[in-house]
Backbone bond lengths (Angstrom), bond angles and torsions (degrees), N, CA, C in turn:
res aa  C-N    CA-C-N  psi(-1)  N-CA   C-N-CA  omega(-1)  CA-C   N-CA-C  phi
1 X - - - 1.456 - - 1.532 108.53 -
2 X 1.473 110.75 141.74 1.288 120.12 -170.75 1.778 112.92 -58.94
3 X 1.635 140.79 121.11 1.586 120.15 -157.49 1.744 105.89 -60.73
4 X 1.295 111.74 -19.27 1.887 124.88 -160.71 1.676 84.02 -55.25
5 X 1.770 99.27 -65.23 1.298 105.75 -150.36 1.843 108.94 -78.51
6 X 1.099 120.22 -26.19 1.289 119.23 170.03 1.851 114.93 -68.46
7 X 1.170 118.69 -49.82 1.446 112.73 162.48 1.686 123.10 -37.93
8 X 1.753 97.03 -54.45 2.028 101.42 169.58 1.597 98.89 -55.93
9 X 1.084 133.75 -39.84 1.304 111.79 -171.02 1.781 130.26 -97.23
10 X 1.429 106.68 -8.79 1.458 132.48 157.01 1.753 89.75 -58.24
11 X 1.576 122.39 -68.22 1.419 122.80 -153.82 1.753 103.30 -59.92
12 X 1.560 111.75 -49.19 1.410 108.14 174.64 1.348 135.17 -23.38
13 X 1.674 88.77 -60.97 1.628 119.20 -174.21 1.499 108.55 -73.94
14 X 1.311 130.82 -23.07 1.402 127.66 177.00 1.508 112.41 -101.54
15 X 1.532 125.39 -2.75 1.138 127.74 174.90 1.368 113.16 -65.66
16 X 1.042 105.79 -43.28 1.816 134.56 -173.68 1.315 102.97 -84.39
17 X 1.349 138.05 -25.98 1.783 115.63 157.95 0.975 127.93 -80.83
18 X 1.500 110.20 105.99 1.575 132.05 -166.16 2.082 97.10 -58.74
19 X 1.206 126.23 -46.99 1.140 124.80 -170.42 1.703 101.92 -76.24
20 X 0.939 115.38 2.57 1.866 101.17 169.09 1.348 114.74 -123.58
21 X 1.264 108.14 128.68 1.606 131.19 -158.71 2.160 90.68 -70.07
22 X 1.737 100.10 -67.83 1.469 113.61 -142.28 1.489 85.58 -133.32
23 X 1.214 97.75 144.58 1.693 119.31 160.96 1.248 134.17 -169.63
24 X 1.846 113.80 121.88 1.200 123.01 -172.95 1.663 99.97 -94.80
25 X 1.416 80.62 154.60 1.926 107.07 161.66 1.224 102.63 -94.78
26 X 1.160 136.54 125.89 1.142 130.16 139.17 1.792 140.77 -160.65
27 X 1.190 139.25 177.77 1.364 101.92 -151.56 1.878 98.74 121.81
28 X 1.533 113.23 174.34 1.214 119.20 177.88 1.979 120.38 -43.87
29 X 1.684 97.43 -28.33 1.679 103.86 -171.46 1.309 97.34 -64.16
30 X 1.922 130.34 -50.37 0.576 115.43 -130.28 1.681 97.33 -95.54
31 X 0.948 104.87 -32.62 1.386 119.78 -167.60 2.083 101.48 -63.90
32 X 1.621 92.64 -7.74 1.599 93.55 178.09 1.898 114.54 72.50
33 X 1.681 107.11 16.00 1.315 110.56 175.02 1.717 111.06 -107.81
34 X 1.440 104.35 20.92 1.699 103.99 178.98 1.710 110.28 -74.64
35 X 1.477 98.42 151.88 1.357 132.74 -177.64 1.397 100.53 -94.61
36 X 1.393 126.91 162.45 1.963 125.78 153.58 1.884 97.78 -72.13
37 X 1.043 133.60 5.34 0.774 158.73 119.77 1.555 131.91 15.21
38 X 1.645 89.85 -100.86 1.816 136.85 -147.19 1.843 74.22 -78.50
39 X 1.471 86.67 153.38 1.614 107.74 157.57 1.659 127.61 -108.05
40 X 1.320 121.70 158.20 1.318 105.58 -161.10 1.498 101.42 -95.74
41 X 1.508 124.96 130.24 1.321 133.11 169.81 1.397 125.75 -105.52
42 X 1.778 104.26 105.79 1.513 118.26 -175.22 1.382 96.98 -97.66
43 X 1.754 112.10 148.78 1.502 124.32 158.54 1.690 97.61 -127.16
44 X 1.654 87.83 149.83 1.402 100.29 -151.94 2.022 99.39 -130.70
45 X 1.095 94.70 149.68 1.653 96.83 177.09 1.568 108.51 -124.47
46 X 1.087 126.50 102.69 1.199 106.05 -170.05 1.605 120.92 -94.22
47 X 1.190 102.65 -174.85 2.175 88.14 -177.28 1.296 106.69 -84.88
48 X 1.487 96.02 146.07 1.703 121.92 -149.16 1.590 96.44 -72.81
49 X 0.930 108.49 139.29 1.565 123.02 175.63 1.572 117.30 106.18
50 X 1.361 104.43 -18.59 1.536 123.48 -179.99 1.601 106.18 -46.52
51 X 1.519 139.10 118.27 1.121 146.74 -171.66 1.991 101.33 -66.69
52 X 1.605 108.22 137.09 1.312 109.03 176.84 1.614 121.86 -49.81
53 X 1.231 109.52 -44.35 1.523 111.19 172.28 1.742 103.76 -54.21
54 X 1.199 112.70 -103.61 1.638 109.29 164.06 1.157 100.30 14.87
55 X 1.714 131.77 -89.01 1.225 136.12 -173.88 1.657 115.52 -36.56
56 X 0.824 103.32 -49.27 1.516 114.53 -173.00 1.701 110.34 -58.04
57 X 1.720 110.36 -65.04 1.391 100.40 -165.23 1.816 100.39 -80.99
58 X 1.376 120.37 -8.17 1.769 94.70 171.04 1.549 109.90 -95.06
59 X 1.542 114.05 21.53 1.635 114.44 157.49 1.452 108.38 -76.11
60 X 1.325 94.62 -54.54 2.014 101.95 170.51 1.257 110.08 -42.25
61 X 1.424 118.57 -70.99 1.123 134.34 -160.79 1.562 111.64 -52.91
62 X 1.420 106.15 -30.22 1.865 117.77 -174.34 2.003 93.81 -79.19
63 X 1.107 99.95 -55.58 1.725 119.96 -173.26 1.886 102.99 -35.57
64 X 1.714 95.19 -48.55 1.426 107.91 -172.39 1.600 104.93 -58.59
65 X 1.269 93.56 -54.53 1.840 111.10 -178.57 1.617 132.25 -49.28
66 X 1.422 102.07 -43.22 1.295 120.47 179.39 1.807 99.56 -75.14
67 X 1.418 102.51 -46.15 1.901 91.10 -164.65 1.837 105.53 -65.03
68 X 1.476 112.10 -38.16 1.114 113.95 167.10 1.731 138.23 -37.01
69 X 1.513 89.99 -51.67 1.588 128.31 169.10 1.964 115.38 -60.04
70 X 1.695 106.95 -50.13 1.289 110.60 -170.23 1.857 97.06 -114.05
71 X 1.260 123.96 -5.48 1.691 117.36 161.13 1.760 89.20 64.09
72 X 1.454 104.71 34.40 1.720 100.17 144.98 1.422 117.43 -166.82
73 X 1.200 139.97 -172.28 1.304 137.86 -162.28 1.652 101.02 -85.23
74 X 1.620 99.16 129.69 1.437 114.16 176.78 1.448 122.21 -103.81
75 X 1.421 142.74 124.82 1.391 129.67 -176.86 1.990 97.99 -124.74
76 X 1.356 83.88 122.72 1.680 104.28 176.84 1.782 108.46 -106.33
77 X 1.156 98.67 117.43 1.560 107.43 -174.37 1.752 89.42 -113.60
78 X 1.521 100.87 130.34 1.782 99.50 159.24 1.647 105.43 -91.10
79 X 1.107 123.23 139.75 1.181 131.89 175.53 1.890 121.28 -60.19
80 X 1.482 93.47 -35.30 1.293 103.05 -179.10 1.393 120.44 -50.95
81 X 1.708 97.09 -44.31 1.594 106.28 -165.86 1.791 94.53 -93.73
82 X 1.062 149.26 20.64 1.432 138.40 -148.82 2.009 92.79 -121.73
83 X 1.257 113.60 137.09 1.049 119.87 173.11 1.425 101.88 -63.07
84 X 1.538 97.85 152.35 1.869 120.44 -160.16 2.150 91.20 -67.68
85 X 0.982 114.65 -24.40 1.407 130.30 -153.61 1.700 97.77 -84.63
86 X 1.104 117.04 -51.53 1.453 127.01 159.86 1.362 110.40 -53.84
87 X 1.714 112.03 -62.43 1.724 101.71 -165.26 1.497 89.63 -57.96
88 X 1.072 149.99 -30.29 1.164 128.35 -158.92 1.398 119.93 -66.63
89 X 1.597 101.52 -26.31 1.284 93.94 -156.32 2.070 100.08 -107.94
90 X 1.670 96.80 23.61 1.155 112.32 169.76 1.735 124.63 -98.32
91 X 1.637 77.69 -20.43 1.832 103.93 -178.82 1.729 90.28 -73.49
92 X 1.185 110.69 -62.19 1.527 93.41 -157.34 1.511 105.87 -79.07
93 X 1.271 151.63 31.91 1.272 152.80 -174.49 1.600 115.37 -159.10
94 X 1.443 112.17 33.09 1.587 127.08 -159.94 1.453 104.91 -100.10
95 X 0.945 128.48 151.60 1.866 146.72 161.10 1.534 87.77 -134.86
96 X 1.703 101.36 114.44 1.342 123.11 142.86 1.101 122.74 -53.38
97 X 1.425 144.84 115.53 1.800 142.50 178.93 1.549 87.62 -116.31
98 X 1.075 143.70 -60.94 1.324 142.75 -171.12 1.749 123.14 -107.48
99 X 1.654 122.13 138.00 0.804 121.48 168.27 1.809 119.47 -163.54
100 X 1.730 94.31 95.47 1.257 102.69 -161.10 1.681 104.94 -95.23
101 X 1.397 108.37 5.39 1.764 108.38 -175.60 1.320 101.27 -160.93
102 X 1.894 112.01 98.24 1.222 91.88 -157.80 1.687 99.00 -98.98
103 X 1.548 119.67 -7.05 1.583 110.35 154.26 1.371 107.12 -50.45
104 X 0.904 135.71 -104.67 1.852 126.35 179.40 1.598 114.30 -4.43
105 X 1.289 109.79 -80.69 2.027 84.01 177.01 1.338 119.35 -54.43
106 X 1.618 122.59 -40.34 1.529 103.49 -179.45 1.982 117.26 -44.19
107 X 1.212 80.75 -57.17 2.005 105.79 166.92 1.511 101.12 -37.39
108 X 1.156 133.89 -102.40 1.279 143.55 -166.43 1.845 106.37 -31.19
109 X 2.114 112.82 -67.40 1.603 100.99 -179.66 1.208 106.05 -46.18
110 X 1.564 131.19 -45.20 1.655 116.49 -150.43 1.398 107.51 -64.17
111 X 2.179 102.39 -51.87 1.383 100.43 -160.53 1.974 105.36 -57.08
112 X 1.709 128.58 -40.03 1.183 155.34 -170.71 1.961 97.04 -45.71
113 X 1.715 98.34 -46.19 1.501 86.04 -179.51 1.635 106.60 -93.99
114 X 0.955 113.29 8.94 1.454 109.36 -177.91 1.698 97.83 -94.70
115 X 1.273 113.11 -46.42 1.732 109.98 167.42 1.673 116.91 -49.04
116 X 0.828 93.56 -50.95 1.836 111.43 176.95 1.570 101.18 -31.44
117 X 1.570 117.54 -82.20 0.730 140.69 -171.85 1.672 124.23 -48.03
118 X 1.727 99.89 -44.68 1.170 103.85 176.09 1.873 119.51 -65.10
119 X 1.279 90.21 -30.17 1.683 104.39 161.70 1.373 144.21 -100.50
120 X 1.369 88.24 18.08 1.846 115.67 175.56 1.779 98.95 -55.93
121 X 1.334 103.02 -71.53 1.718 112.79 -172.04 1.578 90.99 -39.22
122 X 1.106 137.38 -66.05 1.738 127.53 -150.48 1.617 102.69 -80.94
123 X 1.618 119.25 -51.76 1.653 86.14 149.52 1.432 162.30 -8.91
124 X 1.780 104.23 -57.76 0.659 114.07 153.40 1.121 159.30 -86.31
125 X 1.238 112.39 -24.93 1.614 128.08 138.29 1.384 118.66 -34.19
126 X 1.302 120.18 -42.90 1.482 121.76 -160.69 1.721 79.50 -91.37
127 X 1.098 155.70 -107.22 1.347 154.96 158.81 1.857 104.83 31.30
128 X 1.131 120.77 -70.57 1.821 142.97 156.06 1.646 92.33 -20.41
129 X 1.509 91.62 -80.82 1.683 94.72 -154.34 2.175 108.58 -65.55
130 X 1.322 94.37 -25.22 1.534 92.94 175.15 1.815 97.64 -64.73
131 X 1.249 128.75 -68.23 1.747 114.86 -159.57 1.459 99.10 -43.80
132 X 1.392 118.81 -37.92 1.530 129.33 -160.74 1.605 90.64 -55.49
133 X 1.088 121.82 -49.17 1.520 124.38 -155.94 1.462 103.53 -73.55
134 X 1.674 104.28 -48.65 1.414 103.14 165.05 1.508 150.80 -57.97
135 X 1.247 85.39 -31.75 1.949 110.16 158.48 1.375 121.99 -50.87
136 X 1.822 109.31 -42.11 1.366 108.32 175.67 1.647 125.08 -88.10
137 X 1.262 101.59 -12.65 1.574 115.56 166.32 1.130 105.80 -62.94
């Protein structure tokens, strides 16, 4: 699917969920390296206070919707629950489609790269000592 016309229709479908604040594209679509292939990868913020369960089955429930909607495999990540190491690597490869609170995303990228960062050093260390391990294998 063409990215123009799949983004208008990602934006449609997320305009209209009252329970989701923010949502990026991102992933192979966005980065413009998709296959007929590739599956589409949304991250999602949902509105604050929303209970984790809740969260959980209208990820399914969106996942179900979208593949139906776009006739290929959909992956809905909530940001909340997603290791800092992932969002990161959602921050730098993101298409904004939604933004219904934009104090909250400013809030969320800054504090998200400020976590990042604070755990850059042990990342990398742990990253270091893994080739190390592999080198001697």
């Amino acid at each position: 699917m063409d990215k123009d016309l799949l983004i208008k229709k990602l934006t449609a479908y997320f305009s209209d969920q009252d329970d989701i604040e923010i949502v990026y594209l991102f992933g192979s679509v966005a980065k413009g390296k998709n296959r007929r292939s590739s599956d589409v990868d949304i991250a999602v913020l949902f509105s604050e206070g929303m209970p984790l369960l809740e969260r959980f089955e209208r990820k399914l429930e969106i996942a179900g919707e979208l593949e139906e909607m776009l006739g290929t495999e959909a992956d809905v990540i909530d940001l909340e629950e997603a290791d800092i190491y992932f969002v990161r690597q959602v921050m730098l490869n993101k298409k904004l489609l939604i933004d219904k609170n934009v104090h909250r995303r400013v809030k969320f990228e800054v504090n998200s790269r400020r976590i990042f960062f604070d755990m850059k050093p042990f990342y990398d260390m742990y990253h270091e000592q893994a080739l190390k391990r592999l080198e001697r294998e």
